[in-house]
N, C-alpha and C positions, 0 to 999 in steps of 0.2 A: 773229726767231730765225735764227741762222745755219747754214744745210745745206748751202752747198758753195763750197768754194777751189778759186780757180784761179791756176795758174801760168804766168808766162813762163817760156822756159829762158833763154835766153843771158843770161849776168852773173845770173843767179838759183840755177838749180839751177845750168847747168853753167857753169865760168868760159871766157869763149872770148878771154881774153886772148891765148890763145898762136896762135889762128887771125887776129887782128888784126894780130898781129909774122907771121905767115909773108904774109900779106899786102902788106904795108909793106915786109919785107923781100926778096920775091920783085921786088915793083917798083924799089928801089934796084941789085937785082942786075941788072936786065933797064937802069935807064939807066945802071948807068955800062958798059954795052956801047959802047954812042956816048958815054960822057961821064968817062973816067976819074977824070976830077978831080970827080964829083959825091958826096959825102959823106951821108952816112944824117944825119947833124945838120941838113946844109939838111934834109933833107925833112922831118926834125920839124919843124924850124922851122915849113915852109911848112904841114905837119897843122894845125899851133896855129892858124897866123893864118887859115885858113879853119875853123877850129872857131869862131875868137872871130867871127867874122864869119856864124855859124850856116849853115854850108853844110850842106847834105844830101850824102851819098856821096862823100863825101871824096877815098877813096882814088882813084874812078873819076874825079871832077875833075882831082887830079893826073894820071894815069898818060894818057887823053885829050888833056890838055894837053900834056905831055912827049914823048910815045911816039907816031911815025909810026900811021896808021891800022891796016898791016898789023900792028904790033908791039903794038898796042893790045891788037889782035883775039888774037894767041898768048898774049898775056900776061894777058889775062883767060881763056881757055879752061884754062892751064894751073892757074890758083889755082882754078879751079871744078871743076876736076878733083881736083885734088891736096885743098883742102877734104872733098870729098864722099867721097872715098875713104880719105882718114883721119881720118875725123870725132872717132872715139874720140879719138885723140889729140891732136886740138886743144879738143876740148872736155871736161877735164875737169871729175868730178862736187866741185863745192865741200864745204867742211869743212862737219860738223852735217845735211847734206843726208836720208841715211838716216834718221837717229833724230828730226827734225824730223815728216819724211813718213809715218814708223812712228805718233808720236805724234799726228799730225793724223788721220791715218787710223780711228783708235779712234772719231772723233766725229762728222767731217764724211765728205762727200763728195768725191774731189778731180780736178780734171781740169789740163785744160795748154790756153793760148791761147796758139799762140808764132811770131813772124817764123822759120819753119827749114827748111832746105827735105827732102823725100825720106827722105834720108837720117840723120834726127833720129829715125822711131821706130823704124827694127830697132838702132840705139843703143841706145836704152833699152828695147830686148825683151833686147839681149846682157847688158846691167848688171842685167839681173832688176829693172827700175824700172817697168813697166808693171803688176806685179801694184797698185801703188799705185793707180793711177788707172782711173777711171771713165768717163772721159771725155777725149778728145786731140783738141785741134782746132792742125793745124799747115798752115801758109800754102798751102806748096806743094802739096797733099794738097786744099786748099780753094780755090782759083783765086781770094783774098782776103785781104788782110791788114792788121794795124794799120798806121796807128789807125782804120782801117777798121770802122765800128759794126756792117758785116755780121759780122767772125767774132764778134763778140763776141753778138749777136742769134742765129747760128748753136749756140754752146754752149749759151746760157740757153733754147732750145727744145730743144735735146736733150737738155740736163738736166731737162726740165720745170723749171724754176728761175724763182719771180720773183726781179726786177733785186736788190728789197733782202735776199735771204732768200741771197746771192752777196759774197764778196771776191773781189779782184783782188790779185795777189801781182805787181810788176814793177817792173824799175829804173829805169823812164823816164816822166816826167810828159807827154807828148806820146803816146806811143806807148798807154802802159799805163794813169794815172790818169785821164786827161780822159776817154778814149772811153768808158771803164769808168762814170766818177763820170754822163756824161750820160745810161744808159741806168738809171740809179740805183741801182748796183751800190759796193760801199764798196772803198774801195780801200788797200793796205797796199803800201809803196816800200821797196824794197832798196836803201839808199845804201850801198856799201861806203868806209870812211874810208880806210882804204889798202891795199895789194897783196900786204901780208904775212897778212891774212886770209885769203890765198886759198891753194890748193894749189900753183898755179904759182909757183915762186921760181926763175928762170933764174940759172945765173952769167954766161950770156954776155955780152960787154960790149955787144953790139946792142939785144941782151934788154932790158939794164939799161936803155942809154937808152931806149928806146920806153916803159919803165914810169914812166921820170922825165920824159916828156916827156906821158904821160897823167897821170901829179899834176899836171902843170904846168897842164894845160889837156884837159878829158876829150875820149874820144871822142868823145860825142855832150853838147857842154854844153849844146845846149839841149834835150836831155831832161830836166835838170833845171831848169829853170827852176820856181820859185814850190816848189821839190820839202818846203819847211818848213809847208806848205798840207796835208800828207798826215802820216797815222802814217807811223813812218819804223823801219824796224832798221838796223842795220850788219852785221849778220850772218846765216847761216841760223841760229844756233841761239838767238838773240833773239826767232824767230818764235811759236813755242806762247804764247809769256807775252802777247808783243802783241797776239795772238788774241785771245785770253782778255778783253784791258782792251778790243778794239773791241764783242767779244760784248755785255760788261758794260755799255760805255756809251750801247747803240742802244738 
């Protein structure tokens, strides 16, 4: 029997599309200081081919690479700054997200496993999203994270929770399915199919390409690797019903 979900945030509840572009784009601004002639298309470019090539940290590979040590150092302090202090607005709450959480809430128990740092739960104290949940285990907060088996060992004891009597709600088969499915917890994957699903829709023409250069080739593709191995939704508001058909068929 099923008695408690748990959630990732980014790309689940909240879309952090838009914290990815100010990312990517703080760094195109910081090289064409020394490099006028550098163009925001190379550097999708160069996103992609180290995506296909499964690098970790992408953006910090590039910028490293590109960016003298001192400018490194500014230009990372500045996006972790500018992140954490306007979290709200880089992370907004995805479409179906409320009346999803409302509904799940009637039945289960729900908490939050999520890579975020600090600054993730007086967010969701201001969006009145904490009355939801039961249980918050967030990275920074826990000196731990995925796909780290300790946070996930960390929630299912302070849930009293055994493994199977637990879902995992997260977009990433690395991060979220595997560590989850090996401490024998079941696990349900947010693939979103495309970006109009989401609440973020920019006009800007930066915007645009950064979103046509993750169709092209994702942030993190190899979080989805084998991602057709798991139940799968596309949406949040796909969730209750897929609940329902995991409950049904354990």
């Amino acid at each position: 029997m099923l008695k408690w979900i748990f959630f990732d945030i980014g790309n689940v509840l909240f879309n952090d599309d838009q914290q990815a572009f100010f990312g990517y784009l703080s760094l195109f601004e910081a090289l064409q200081e020394t490099n006028p002639q550098q163009t925001f298309s190379e550097l999708m470019s160069a996103r992609e081919g180290e995506a296909k090539r499964g690098r970790q940290w992408i953006i910090s590979h590039l910028a490293k690479s590109r960016l003298s040590t001192e400018r490194y150092s500014a230009w990372s302090q500045y996006v972790s700054n500018e992140l954490r202090n306007r979290y709200d607005e880089f992370h907004l709450l995805n479409p179906h997200a409320i009346e999803m959480l409302q509904g799940l809430r009637a039945q289960y128990r729900l908490g939050i496993i999520a890579n975020q740092t600090t600054a993730c739960r007086p967010s969701l104290e201001r969006r009145g999203l904490m009355e939801y949940f039961d249980l918050v285990g967030i990275s920074d907060e826990l000196g731990c994270s995925k796909p780290d088996r300790q946070i996930f060992e960390w929630a299912l004891k302070k849930a009293g929770c055994h493994p199977g009597e637990s879902l995992m709600i997260g977009d990433r088969v690395d991060n979220d399915m595997l560590p989850a499915s090996e401490l024998g917890m079941q696990g349900l994957l947010v693939h979103w199919r495309s970006f109009e699903q989401k609440l973020w829709q920019p006009q800007d023409r930066l915007a645009r390409e950064f979103l046509a250069s993750c169709t092209n080739v994702p942030l993190f593709p190899h979080g989805l690797v084998d991602f057709d191995r798991y139940p799968c939704v596309n949406n949040l508001g796909e969730i209750p019903e897929k609940v329902a058909e995991i409950e049904q068929s354990a």
